[in-house]
C-alpha positions in Angstrom: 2.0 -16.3 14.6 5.5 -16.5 16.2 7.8 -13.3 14.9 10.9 -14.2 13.8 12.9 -11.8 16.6 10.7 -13.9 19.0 11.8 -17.1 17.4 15.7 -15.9 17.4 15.1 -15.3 21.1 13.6 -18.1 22.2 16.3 -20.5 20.3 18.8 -17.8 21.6 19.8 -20.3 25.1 20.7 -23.1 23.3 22.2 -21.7 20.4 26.4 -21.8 19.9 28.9 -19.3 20.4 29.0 -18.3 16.8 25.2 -18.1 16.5 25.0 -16.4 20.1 27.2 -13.5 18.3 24.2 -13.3 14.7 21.6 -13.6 17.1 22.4 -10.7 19.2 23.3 -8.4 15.8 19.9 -9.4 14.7 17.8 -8.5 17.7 19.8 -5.2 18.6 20.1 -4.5 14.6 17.2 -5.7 12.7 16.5 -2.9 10.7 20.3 -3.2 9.3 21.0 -6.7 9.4 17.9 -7.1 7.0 19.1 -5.8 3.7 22.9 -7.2 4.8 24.2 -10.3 2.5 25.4 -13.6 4.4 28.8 -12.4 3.9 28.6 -8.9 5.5 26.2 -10.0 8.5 29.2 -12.6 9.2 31.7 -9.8 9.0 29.7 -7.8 11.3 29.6 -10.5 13.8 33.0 -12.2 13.5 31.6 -15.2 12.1 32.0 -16.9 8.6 29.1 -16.7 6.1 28.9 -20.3 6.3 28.0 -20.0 9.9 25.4 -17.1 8.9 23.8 -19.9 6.2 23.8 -22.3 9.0 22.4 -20.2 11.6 19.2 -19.4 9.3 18.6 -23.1 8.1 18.5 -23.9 11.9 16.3 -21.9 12.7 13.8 -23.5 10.1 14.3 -21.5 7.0 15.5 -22.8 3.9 18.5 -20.5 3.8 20.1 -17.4 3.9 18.3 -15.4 1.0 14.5 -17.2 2.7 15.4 -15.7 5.9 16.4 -12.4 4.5 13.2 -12.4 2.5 10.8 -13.4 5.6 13.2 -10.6 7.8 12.2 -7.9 5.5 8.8 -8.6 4.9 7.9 -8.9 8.8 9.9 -5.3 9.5 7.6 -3.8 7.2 5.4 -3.0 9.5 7.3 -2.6 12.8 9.9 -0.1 11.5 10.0 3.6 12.6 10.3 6.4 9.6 14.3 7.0 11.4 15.2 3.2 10.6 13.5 3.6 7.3 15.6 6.6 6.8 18.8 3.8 7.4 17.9 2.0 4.2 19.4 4.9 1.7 23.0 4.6 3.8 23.3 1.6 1.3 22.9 4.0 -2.0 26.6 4.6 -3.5 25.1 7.7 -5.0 22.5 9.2 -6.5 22.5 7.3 -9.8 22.2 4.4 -8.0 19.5 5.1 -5.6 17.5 6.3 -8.4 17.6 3.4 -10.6 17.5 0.9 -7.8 14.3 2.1 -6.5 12.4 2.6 -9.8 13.4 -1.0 -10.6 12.2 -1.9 -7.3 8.8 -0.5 -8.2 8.8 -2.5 -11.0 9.8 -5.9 -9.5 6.4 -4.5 -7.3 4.1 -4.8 -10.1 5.5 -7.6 -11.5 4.6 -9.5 -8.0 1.4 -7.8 -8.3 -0.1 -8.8 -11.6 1.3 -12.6 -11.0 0.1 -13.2 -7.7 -3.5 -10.6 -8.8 -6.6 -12.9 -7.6 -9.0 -12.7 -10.2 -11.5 -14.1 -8.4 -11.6 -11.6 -5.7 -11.2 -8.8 -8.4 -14.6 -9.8 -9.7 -16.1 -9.8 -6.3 -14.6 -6.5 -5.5 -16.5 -5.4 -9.1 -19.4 -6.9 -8.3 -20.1 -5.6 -4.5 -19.1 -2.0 -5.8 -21.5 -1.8 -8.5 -24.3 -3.5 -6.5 -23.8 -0.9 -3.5 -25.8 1.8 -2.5 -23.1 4.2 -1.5 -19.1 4.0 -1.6 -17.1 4.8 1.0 -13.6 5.3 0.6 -10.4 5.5 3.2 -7.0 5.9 3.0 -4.9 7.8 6.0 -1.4 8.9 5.8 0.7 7.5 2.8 -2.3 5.9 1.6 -3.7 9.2 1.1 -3.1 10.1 -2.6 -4.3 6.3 -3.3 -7.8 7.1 -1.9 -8.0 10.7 -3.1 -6.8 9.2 -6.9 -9.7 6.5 -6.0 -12.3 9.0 -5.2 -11.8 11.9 -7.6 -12.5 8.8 -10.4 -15.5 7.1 -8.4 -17.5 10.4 -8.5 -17.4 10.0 -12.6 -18.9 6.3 -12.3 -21.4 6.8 -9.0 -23.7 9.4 -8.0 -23.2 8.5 -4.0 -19.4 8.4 -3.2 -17.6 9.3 -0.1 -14.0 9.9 1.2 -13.5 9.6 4.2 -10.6 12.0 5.3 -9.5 14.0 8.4 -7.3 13.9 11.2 -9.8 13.5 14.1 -11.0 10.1 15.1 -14.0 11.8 16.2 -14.6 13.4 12.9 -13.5 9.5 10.9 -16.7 8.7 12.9 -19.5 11.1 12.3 -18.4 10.5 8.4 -19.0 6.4 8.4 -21.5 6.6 10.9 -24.8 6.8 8.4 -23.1 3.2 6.6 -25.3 0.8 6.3 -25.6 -3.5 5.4 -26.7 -2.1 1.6 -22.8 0.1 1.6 -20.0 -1.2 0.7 -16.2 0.3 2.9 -13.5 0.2 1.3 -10.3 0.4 3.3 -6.8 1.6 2.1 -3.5 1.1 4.0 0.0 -0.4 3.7 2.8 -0.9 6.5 2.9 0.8 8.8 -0.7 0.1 8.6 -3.8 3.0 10.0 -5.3 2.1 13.3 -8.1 4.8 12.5 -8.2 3.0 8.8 -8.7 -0.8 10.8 -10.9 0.6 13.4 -13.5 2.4 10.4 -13.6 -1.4 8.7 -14.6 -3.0 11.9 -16.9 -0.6 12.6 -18.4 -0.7 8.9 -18.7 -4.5 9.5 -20.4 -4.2 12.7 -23.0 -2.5 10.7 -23.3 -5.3 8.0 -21.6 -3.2 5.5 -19.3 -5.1 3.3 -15.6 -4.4 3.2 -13.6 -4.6 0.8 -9.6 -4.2 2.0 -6.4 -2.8 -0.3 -3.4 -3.9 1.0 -0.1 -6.1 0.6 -0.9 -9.5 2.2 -3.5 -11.5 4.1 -3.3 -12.4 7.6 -2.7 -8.8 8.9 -5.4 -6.2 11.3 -6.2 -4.9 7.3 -8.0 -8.0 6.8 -9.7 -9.2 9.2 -12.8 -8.0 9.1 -12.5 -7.7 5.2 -14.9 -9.9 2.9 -12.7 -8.7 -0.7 -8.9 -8.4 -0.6 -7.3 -7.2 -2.7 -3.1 -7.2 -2.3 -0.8 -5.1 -4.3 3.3 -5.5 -3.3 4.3 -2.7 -1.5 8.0 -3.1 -0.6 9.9 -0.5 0.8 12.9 0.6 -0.5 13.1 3.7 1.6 11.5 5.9 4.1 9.5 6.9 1.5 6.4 3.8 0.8 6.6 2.2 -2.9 2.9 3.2 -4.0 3.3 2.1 -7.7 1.7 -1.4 -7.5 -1.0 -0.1 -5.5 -1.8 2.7 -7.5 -1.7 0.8 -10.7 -4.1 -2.4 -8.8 -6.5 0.5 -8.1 -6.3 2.3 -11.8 -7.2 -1.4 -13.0 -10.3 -1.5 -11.0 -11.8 1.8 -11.9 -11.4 0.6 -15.3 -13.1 -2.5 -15.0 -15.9 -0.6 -13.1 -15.9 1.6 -16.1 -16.5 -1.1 -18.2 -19.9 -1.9 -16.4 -20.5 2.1 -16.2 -20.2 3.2 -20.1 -23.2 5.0 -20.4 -23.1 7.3 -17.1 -19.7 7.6 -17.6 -20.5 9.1 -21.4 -23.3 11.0 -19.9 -21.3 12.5 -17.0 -18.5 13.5 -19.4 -20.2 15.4 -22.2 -21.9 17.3 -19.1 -18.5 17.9 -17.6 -16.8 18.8 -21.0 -19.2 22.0 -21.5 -18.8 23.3 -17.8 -14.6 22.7 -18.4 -14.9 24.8 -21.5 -16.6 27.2 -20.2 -15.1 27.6 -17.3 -11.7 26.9 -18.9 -10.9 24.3 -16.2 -8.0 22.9 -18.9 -5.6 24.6 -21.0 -7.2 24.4 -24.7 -3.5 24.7 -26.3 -3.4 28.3 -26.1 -2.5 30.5 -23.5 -4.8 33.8 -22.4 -2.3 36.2 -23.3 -1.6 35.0 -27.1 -5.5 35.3 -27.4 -6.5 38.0 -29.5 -7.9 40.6 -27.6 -11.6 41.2 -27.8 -12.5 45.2 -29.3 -13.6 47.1 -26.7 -13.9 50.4 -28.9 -16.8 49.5 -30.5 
């Protein structure tokens, strides 16, 4: 599929004086020129904002704030963690970068839960409970999802593994006993895990079944998937929005819990002795207000 810095620069010959000027500011600037309105891209490049509307419905969008949209959502993936660090030059202050960002998060999960395919959710359920081991992966940013994943899959399966480490070798020897009866599941968002993509290809290669976390279809995340699952990851920042995600994946360990009552019950009441006895959680009381025990006697 044709990017839309490779559409600008084909078009880019025939294209007027005016649009010559957007064009240019684009390719040189895309990182910028992305979360600029018509107005300001025009002012930029010494053209009106009418132009800037124009320029955009020619080159097949529907307008400006389509364009912007599609801009945005295609730099995802391309953009460096310096011209991420560009996006906060737009924060007034401090009040606003906070606010903006947390509503961001939520406009995330909004996205999330309208556009969530029940269909594959059920799949996703299904394949998990039916396999004979878990694995689970998530490099990078993606690391607290699959850790969050994992510490909560060991409560509802006996065979779980998490795939971690910094050494492709090391990614290897971890997936390498998966098998057509195991099921992968892969973790990533923009900029997405080569060592992530490369693990699902391999898990497919050896008929295990994949299931893929990510924001959208039609990317190296899922194409060797069988489930997908999409949660909105928009990035506000240098720093990736993991609230949608997080909350997709809290939804399916509950639904998995559903299915899983009784082990669940039985691993808890198990656990709740060893925590108590080995004081793993604070009971309400700290050791020092506890009455001392009488040595004397």
């Amino acid at each position: 599929m044709e990017s839309i810095i490779e559409l600008i620069t084909e078009q880019m010959p025939q294209m007027s004086k005016g649009h010559k000027a957007i064009a240019s500011y684009i390719i040189e600037s895309y990182d910028k020129a992305a979360y600029m309105t018509a107005a300001k891209l025009g002012e930029e490049t010494g053209v009106s904002e009418s132009t800037v509307v124009r320029f955009t419905t020619e080159l097949g969008f529907e307008g400006y704030p389509h364009f912007q949209a599609s801009l945005k959502e295609e730099l995802k993936s391309k953009l460096t963690s310096v011209q991420r660090l560009n996006y906060t030059e737009r924060f007034d202050d401090d009040q606003t970068a906070v606010r903006d960002i947390m509503k961001s998060d939520m406009e995330n999960l909004k996205e999330t839960i309208a556009n969530l395919d029940d269909e594959a959710m059920a799949k996703a359920v299904d394949a998990i409970l039916k396999a004979r081991k878990i694995y689970i992966m998530g490099l990078r940013s993606s690391a607290p999802l699959s850790a969050f994943m994992h510490f909560y899959m060991t409560l509802l399966f006996d065979d779980v593994v998490h795939i971690h480490s910094n050494s492709t070798n090391e990614v290897f020897e971890q997936i390498m006993p998966i098998t057509k009866e195991d099921i992968m599941i892969g973790i990533s968002f923009p900029r997405y895990s080569q060592r992530t993509i490369n693990s699902m290809e391999y898990a497919k290669k050896k008929g295990a079944t994949v299931l893929a976390i990510t924001d959208k279809d039609n990317t190296p995340m899922t194409q060797k998937a069988d489930i997908k699952l999409f949660a909105k990851s928009s990035m506000a920042s240098f720093v990736d929005s993991l609230s949608a995600p997080l909350s997709l994946i809290n939804a399916l360990l509950v639904t998995l819990g559903i299915h899983r009552r009784d082990h669940i019950r039985s691993s808890f009441e198990s656990l709740e002795i060893l925590w108590s006895q080995y004081e793993v959680y604070n009971g309400g009381k700290d050791r020092a207000d506890r009455p001392q025990e009488d040595t004397q006697s």
